[in-house]
Backbone as a ProteinNet text record, in pm:
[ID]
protein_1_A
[PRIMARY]
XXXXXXXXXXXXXXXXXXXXXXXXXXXXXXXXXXXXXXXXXXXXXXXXXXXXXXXXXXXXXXXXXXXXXXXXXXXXXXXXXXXXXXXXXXXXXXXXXXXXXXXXXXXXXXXXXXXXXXXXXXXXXXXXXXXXXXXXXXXXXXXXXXXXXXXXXXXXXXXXXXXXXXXXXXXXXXXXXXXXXXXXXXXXXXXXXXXXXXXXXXXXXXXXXXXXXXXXXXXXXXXXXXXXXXXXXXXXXXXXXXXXXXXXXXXXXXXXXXXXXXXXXXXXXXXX
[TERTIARY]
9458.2	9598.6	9664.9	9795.7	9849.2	9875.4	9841.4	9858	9750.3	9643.1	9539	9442.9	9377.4	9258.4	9162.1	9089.3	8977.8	8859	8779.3	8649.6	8542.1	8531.8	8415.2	8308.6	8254.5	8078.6	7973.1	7912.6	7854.3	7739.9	7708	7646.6	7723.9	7834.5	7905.4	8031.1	8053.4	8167.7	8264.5	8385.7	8487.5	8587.2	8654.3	8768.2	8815.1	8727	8826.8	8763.4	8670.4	8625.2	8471.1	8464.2	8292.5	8206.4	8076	8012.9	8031.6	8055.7	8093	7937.3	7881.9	7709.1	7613.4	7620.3	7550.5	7432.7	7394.3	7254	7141.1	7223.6	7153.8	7082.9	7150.7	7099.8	7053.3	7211.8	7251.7	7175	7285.8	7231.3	7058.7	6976.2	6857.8	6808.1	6837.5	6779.7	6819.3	6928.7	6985.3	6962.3	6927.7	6882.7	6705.4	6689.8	6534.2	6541.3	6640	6631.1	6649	6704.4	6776.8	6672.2	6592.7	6483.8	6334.4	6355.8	6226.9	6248.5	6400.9	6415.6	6446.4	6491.8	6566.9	6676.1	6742.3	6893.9	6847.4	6731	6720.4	6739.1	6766.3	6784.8	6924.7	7034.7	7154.2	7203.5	7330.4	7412.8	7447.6	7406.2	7450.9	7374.7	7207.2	7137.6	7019.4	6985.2	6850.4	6830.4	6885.7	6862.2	6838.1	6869	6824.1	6780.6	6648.3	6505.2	6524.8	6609.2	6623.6	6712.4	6754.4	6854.8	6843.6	6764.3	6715.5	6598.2	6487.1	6351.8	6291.8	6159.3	6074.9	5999.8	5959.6	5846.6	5692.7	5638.8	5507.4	5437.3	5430.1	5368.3	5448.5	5571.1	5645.5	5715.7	5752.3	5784.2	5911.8	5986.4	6118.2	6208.3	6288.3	6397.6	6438	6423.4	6439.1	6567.4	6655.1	6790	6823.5	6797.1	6761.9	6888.5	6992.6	7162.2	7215.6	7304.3	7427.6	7525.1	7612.6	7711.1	7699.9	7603.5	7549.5	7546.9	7460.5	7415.5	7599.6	7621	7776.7	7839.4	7857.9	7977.2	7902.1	7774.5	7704.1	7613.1	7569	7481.1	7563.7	7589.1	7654.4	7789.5	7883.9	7995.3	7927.2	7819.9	7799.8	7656.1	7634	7563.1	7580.1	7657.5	7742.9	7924.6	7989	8079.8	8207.8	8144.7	8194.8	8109.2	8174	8135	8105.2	8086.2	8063.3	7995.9	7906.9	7783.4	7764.8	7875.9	7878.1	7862.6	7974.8	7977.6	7788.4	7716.8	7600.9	7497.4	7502.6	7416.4	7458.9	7613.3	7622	7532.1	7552.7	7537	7334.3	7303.6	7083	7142.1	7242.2	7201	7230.4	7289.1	7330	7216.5	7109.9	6997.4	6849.1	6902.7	6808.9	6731.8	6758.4	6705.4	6768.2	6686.3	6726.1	6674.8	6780.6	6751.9	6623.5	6522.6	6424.8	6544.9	6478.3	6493	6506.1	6565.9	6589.1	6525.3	6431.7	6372.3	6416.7	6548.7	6566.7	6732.1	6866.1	6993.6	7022.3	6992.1	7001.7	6893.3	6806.8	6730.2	6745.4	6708.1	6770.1	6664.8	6652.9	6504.3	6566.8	6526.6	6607.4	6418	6426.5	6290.3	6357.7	6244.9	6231	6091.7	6053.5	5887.6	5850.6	5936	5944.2	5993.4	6083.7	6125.2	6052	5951.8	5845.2	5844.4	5834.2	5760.6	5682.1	5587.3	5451.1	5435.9	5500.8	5515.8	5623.1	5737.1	5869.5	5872.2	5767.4	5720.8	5795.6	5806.3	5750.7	5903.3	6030.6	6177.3	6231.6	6157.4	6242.8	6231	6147.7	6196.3	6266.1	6331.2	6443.9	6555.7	6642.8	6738.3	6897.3	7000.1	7104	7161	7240.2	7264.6	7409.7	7357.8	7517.6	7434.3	7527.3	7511.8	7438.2	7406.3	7318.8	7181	7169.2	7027.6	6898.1	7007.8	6976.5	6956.6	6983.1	6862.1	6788.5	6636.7	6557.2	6536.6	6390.1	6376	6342.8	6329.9	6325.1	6180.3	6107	5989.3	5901.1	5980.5	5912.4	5982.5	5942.9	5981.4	5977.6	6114	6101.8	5948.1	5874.1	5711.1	5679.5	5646.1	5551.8	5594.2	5739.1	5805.8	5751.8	5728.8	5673.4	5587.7	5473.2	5347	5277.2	5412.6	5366.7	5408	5517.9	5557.5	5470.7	5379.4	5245.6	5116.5	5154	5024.8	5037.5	5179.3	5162	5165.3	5183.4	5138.8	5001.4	4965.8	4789	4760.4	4797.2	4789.9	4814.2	4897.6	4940.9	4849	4870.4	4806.8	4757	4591.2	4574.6	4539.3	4591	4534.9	4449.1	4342.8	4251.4	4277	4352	4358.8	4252	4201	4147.3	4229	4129.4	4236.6	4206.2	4259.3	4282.6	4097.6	4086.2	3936.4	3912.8	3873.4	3798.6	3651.9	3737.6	3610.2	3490.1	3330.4	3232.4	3247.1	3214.3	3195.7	3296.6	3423.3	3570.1	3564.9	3621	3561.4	3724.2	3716.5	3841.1	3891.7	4037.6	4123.6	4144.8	4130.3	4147.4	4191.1	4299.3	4389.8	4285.7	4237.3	4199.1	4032.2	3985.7	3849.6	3921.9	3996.1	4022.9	4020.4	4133.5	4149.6	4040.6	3948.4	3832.5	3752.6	3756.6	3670.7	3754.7	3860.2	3955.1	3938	3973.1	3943.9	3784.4	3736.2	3589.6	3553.7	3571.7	3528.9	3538.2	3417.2	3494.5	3541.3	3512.5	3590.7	3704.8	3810.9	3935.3	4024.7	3945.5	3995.9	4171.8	4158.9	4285.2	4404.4	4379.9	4463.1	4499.7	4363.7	4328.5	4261.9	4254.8	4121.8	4142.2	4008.5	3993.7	4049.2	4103.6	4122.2	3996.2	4008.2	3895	3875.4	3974.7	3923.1	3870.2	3826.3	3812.1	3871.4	4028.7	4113.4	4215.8	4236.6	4363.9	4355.5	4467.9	4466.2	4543.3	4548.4	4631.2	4662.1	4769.7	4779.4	4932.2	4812.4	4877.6	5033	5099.9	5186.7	5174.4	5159.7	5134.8	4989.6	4915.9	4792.6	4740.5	4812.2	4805.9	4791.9	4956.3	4982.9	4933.5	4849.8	4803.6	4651.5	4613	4470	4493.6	4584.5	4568.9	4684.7	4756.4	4910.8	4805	4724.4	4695	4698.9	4702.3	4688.2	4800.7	4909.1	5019.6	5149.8	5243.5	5317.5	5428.8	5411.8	5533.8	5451.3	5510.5	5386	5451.7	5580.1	5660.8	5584.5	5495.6	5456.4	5343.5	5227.8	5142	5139.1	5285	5348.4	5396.9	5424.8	5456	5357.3	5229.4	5106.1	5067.1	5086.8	5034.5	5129.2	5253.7	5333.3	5315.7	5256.6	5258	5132.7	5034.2	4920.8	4959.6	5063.5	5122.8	5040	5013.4	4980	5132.4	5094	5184	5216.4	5318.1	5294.1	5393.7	5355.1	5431	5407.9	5503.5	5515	5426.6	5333.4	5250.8	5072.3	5126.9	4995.9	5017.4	4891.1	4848.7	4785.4	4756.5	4678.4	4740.1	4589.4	4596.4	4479.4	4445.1	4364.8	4255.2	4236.3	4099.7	4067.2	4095.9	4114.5	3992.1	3883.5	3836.1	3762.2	3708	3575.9	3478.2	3359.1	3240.4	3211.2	3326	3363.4	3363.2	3337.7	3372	3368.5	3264.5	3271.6	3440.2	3542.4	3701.6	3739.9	3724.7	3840.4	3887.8	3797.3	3910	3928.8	3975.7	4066.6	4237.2	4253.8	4358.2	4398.9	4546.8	4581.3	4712.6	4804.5	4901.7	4997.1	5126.1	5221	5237.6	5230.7	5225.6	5134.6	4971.2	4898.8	4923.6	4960.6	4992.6	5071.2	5185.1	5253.9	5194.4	5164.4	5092.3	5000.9	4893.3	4763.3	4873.7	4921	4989.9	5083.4	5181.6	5224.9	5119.8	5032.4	4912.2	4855.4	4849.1	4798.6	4866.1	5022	5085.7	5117.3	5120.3	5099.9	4980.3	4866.9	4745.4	4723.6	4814.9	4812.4	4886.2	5033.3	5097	5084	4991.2	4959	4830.5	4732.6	4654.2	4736.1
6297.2	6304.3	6418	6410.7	6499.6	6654.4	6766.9	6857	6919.6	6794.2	6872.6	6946.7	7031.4	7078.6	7031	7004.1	6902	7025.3	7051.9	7077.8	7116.9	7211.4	7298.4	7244.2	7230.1	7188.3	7313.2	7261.4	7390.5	7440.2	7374.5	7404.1	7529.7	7588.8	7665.8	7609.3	7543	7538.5	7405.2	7506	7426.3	7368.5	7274.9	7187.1	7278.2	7233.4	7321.8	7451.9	7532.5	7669.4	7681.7	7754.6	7849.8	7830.7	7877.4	7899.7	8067	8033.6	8121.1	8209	8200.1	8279.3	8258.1	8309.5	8259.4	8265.8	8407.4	8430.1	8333.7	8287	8228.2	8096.9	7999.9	7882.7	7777.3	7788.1	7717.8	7550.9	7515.2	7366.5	7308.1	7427	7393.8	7370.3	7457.8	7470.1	7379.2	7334.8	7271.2	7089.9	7084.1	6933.6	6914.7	7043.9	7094.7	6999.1	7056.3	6997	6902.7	6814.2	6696.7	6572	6599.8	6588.8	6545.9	6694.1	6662.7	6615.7	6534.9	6482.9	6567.5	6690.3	6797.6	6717.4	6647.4	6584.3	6455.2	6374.3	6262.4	6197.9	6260.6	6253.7	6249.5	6341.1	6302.7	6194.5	6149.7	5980.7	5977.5	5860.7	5786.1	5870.9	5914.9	5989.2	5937.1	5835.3	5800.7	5692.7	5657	5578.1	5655.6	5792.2	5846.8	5846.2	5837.7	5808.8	5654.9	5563.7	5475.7	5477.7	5556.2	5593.8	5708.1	5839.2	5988.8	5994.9	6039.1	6075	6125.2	6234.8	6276.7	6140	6207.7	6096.5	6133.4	6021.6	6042.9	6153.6	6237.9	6309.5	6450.6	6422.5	6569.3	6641.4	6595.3	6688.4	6656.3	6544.5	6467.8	6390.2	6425.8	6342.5	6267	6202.6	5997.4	5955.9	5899.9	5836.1	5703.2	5622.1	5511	5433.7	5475.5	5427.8	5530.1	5530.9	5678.4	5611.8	5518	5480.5	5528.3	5437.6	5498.1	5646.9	5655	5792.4	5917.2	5859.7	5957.5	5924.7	5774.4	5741.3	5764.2	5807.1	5813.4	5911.2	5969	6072.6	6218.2	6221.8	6343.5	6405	6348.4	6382.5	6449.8	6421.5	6457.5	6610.4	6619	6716.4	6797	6821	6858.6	6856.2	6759	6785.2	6699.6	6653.1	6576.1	6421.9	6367.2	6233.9	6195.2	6315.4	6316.2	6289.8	6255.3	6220.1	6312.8	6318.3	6402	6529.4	6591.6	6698	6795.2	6659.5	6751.1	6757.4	6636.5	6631.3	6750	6783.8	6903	7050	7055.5	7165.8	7196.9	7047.5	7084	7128.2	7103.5	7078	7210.8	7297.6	7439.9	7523.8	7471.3	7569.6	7503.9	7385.1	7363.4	7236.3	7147.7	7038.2	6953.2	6884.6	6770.6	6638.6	6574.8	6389.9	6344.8	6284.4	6198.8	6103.1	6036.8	5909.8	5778	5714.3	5600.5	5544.3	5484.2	5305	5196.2	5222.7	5106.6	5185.2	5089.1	5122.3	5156.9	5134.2	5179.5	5271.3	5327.9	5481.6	5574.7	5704.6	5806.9	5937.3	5990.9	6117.6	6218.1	6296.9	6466.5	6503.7	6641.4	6706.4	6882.8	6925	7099.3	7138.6	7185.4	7241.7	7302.8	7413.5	7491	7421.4	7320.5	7249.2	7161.7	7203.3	7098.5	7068.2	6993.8	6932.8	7052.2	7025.6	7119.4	7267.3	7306.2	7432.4	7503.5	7537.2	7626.1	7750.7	7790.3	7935.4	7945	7858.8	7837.9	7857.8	7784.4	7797.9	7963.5	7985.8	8155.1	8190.7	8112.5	8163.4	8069.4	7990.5	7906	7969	7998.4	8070.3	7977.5	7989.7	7928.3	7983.4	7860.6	7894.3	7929.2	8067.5	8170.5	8314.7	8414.9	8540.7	8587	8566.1	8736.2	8615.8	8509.9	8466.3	8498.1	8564.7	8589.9	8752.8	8846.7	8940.3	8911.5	9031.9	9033.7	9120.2	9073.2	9190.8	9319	9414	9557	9560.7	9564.6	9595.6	9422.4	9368.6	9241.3	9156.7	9105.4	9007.4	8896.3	8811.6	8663.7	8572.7	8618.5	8569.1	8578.6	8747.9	8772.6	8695.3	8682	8638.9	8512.2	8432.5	8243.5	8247.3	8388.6	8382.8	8388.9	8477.3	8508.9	8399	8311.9	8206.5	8072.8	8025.3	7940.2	8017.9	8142.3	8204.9	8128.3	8141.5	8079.2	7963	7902.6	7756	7735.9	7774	7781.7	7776.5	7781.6	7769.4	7734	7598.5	7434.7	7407	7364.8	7220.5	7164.2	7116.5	6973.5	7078.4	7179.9	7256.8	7391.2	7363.7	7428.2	7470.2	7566	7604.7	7777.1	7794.7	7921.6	8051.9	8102.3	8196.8	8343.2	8449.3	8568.1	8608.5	8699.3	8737.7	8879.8	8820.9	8948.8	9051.6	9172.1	9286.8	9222.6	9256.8	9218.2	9267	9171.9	9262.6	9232.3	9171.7	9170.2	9053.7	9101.8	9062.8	9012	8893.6	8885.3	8965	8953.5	9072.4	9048	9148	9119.6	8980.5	8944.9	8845.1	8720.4	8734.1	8624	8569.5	8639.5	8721.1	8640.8	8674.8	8676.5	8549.9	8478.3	8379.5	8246.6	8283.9	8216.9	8170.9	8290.8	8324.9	8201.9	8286.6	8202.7	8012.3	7940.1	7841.1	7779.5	7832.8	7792.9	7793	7949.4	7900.7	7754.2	7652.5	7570.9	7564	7672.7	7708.8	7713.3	7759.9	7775.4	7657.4	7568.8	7420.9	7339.7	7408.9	7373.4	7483.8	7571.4	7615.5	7644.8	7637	7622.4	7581.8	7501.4	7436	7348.2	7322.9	7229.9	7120.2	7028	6908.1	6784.1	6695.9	6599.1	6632.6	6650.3	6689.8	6803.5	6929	7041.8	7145.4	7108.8	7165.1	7197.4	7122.4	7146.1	7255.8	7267.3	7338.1	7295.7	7289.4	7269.6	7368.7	7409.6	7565.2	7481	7479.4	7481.7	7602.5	7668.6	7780.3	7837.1	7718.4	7762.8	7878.9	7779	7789.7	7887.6	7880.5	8000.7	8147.5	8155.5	8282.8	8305.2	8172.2	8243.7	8270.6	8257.7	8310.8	8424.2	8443.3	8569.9	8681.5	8647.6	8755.9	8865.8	8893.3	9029.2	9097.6	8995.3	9022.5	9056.4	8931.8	8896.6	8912.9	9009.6	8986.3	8878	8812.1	8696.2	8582.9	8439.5	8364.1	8367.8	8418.2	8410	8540.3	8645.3	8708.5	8676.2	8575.2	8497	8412	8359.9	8237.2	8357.9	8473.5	8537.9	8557	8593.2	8662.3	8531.8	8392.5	8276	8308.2	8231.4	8271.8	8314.5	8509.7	8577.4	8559.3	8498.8	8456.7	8326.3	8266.2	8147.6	7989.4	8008.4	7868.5	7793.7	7640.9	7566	7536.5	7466.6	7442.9	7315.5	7188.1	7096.2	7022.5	7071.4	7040.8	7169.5	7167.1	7273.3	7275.2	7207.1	7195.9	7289	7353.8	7466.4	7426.7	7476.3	7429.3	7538.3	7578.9	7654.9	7574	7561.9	7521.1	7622.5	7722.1	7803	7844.2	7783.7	7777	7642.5	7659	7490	7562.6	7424.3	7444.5	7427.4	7555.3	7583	7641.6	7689.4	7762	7897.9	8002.9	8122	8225	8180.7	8211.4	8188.2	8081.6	8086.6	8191.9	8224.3	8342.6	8460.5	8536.3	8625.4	8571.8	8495.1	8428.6	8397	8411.7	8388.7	8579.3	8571.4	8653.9	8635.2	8753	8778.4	8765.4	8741.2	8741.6	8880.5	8969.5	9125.3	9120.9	9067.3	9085.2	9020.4	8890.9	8792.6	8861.4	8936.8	9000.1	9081	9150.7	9290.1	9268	9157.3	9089	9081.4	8960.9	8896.1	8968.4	9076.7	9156.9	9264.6	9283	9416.6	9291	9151.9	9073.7	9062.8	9068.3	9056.3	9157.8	9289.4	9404.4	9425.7	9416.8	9426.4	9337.5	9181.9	9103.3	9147	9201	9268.1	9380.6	9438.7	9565.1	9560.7	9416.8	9370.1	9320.5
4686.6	4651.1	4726.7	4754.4	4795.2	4757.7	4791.8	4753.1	4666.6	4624.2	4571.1	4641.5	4630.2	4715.1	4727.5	4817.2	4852.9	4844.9	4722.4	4671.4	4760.5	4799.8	4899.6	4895.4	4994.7	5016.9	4957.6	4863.1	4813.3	4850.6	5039.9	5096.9	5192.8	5122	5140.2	5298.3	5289.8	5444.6	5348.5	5373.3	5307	5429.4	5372.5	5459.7	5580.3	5678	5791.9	5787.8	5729	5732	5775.2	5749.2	5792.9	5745.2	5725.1	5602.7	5556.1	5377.9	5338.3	5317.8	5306.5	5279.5	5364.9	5512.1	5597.1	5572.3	5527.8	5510.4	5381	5292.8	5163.1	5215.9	5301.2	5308.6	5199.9	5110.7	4993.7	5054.8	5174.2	5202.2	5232.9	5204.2	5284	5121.9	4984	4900.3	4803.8	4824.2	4750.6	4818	4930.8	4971.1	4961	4921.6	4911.3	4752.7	4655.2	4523.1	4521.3	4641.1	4600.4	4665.2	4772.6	4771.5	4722	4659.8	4529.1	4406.5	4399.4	4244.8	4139.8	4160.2	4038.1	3980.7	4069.4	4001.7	3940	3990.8	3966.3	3786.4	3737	3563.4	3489.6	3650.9	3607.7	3643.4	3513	3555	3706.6	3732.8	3872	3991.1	3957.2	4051	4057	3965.4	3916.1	4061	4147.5	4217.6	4394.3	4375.4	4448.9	4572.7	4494.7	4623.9	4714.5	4672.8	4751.3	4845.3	4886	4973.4	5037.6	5006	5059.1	5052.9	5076.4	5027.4	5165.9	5087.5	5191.7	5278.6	5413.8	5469.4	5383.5	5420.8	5326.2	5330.7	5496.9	5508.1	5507.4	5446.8	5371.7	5501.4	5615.5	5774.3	5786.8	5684	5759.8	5663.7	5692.7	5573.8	5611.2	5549.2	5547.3	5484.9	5558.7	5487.3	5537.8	5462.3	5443.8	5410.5	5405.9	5385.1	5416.8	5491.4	5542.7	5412	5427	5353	5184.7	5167	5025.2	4939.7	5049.2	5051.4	5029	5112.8	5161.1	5037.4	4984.4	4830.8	4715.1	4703.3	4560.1	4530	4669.5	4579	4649.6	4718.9	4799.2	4719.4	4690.4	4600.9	4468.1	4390.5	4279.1	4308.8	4432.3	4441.4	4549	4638.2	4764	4720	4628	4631.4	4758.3	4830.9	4935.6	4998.5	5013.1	5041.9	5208.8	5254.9	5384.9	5460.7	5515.9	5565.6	5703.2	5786.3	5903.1	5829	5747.5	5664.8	5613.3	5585.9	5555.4	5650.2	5731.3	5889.1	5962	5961.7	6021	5986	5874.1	5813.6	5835.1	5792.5	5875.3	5997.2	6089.2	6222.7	6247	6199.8	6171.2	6129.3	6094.6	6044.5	6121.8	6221.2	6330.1	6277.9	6204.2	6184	6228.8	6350.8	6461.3	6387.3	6423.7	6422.1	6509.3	6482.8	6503.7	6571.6	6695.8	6763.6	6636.1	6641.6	6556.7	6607.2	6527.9	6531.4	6440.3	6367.3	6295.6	6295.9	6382.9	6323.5	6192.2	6097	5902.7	5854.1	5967.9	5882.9	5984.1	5918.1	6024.9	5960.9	6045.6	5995.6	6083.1	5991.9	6026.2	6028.3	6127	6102.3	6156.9	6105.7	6141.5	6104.2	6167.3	6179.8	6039.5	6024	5902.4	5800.5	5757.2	5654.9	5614.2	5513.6	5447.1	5340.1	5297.1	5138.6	5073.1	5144.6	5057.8	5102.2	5137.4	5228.8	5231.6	5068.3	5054.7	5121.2	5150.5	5217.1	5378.5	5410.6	5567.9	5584.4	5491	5487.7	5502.8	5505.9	5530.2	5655.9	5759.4	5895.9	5960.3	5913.6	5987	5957.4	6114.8	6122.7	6138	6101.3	6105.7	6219.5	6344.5	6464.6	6484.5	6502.5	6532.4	6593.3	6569.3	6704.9	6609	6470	6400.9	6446.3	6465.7	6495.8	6608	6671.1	6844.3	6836.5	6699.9	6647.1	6596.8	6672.9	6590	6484.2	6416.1	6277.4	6352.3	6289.9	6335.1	6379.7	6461.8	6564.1	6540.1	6561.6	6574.9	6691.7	6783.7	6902.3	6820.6	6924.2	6873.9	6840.5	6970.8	6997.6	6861.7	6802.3	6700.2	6588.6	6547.8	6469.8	6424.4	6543.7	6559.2	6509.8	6587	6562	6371.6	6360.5	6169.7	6127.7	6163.6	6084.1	6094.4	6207	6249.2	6190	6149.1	6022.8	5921.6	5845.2	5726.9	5714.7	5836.6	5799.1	5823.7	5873.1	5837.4	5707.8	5640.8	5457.4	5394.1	5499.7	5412.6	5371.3	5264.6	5209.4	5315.8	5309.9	5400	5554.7	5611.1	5686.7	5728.9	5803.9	5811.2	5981.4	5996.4	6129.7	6160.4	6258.2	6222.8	6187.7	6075.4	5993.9	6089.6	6004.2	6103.1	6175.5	6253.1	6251.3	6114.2	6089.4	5982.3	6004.7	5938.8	5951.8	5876.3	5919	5842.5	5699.7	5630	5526.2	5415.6	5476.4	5410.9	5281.6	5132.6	5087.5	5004.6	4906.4	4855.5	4771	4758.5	4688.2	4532.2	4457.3	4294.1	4261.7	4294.8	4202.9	4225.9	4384.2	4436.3	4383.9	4358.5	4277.3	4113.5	4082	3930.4	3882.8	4044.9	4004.9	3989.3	4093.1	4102.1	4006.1	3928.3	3790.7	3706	3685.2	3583.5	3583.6	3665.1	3689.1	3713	3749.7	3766.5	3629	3538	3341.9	3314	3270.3	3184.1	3066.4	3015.6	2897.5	2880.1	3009	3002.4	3061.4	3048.6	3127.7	3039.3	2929.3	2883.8	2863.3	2966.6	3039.1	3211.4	3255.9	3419.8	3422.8	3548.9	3574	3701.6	3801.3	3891	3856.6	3966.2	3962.9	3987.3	4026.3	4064.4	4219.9	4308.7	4399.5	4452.4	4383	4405.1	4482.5	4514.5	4605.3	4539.7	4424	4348.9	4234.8	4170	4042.1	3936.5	3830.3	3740.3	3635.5	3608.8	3501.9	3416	3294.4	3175.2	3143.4	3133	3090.3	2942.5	2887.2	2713.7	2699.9	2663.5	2697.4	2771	2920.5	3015.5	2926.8	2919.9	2788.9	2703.9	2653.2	2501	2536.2	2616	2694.6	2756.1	2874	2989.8	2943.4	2822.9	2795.1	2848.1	2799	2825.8	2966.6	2998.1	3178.4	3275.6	3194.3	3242	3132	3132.9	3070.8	3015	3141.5	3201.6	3252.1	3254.9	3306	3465.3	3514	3647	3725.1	3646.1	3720	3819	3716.1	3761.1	3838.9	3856.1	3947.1	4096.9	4098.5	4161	4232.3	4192.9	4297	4349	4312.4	4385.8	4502.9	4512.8	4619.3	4687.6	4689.1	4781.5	4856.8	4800.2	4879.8	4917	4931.7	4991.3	4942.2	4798.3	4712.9	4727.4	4775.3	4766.5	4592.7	4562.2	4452.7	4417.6	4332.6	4328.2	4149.3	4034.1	3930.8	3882.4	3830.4	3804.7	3806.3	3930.2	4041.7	4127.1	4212.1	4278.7	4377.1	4532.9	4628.3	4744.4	4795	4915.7	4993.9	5130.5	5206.9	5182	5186.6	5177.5	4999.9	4939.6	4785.2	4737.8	4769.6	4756.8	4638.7	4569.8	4467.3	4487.7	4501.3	4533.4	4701.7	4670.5	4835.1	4834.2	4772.7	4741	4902.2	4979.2	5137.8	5180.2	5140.9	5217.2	5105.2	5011.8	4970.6	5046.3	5099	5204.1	5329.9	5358.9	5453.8	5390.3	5257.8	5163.4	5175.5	5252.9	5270.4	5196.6	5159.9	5145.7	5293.1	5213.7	5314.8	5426	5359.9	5397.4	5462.2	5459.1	5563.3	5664.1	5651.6	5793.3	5865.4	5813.7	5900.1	5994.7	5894.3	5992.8	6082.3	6043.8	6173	6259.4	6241.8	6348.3	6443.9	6400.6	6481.3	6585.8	6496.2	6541.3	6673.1	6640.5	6738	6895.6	6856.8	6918.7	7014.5	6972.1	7062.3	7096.2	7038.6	7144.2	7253.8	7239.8	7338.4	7474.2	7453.7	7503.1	7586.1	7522.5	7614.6	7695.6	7674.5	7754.4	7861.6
[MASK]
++++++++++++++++++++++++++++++++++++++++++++++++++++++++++++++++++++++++++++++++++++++++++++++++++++++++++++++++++++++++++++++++++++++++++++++++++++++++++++++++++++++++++++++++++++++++++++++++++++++++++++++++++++++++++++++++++++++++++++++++++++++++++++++++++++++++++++++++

């Protein structure tokens, strides 16, 4: 209608403007939710996945109707009915279109934008002039190099992990956690899956077993993270995390260590 205001993309870039929060990368987190089915429960969303969804193997977004897609699910979770409007906005944080093999589907990809791998989203940079700095004593190189660390710790991959001192042995949490899940006693609150790769953690249960440990059950969810456990519903999985493996636990590094190898790698390469 005339004179009304036409409703901001709350992937932040309104009619004709910028993005208002460059640094947040509202649109990455918020198609991240939309994605994995967070909305799928509200009216006129339940149909979703037939029109957006991951590829099977979690690397690429699949849109399977533009039209659709643009008049029914985009207005109620973006705010705009745009279809260029939100293609723009990946293409702004570096997620390129896949080659079409079928005129009516269309696949977006980015190396770092995964399914099983939320971790990996923090080094995709949105393309403008603060991108073209770097972090403070890190080269673009090392930068790649820490960010192809942590994907070493997808799900499903076994790439070689850092070299380790003899001797190096796993770190408390990682030690703890071992214990914890391996008990079968505590199986109705942690415990192996059938395939011996997974995890499953109860929260109730969790708390009313480990409070002592953990004040919060988000703190516990916190130290997974930083050792870069994928996580999907309240399932758990790291690649060097197996059952009856206790030899891969220190290869399960923290984020803080990947850094530091990988840079320390990078200047000793350098100055060779």
């Amino acid at each position: 209608q005339e004179g009304k205001e036409e409703p901001a993309c709350i992937c932040g870039r309104g009619v004709g403007g910028t993005m208002t929060n460059k640094k947040s990368g509202w649109v990455l987190d918020i198609t991240r939710k939309m994605l994995q089915g967070d909305y799928d429960n509200e009216p006129g969303l339940r149909h979703r996945s037939e029109l957006v969804q991951w590829s099977e193997d979690g690397d690429t977004i699949v849109v399977y109707n533009r039209e659709r897609l643009a008049t029914e699910i985009l207005p109620k979770i973006f705010r705009h009915n745009k279809y260029s409007s939100w293609t723009r906005c990946l293409i702004a944080w570096g997620i390129r279109q896949r080659p079409r093999d079928s005129k009516a589907i269309d696949r977006w990809h980015h190396e770092f934008f995964h399914r099983d791998n939320s971790a990996l989203q923090t080094h995709m940079k949105r393309s403008d002039s603060a991108s073209k700095r770097t972090a403070a004593g890190e080269t673009p190189v090392a930068k790649r190099q820490r960010a192809l660390a942590l994907a070493a710790h997808a799900p499903g991959t076994m790439l070689s992990p850092p070299a380790l001192a003899p001797g190096t042995v796993a770190c408390d949490f990682i030690e703890r956690l071992e214990q914890m899940v391996s008990d079968p006693t505590t199986n109705d609150s942690i415990a192996w899956l059938a395939d011996g790769r997974t995890i499953v953690v109860h929260q109730v249960a969790f708390m009313q077993r480990y409070g002592h440990l953990y004040n919060q059950f988000e703190s516990f969810v916190r130290n997974l993270t930083q050792y870069n456990f994928a996580k999907r519903d309240n399932i758990w999985t790291h690649c060097y995390f197996q059952q009856g493996r206790p030899d891969l636990l220190p290869n399960i590094l923290s984020r803080k260590q990947i850094r530091k190898h990988t840079i320390n790698s990078s200047s000793s390469s350098s100055s060779s």
